[in-house]
N, C-alpha and C positions, 0 to 999 in steps of 0.2 A: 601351591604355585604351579608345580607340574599340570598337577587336574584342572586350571583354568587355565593354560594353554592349550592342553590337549580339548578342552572343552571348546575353546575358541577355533580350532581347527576342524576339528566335525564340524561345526554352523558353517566355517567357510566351505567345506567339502556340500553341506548339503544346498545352501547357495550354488552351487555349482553346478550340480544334478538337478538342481529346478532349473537352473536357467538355460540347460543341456534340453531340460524335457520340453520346454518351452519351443527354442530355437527348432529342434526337430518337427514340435506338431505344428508349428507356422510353416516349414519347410516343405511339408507333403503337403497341408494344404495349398499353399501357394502351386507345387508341382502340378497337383490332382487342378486345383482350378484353372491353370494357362493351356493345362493340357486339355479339358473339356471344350475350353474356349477357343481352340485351335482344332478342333475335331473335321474332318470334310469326309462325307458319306456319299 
């Protein structure tokens, strides 16, 4: 019982770290892209 809580917990943890890693690499690209698109030379 214990080990399929604990078990259920890590998938929620790792669910959360993809969706973390996600959010972040949409993050810079969105940042890197507005900001190339906003560039004046």
């Amino acid at each position: 019982m214990s080990g399929h809580i604990e078990n259920a917990g890590r998938k929620g943890y790792c669910m959360m770290y993809i969706f973390l890693f996600f959010f972040v690499v949409f993050a810079t690209w969105a940042y890197v892209y507005w900001s190339n698109f906003d560039l004046t030379f």
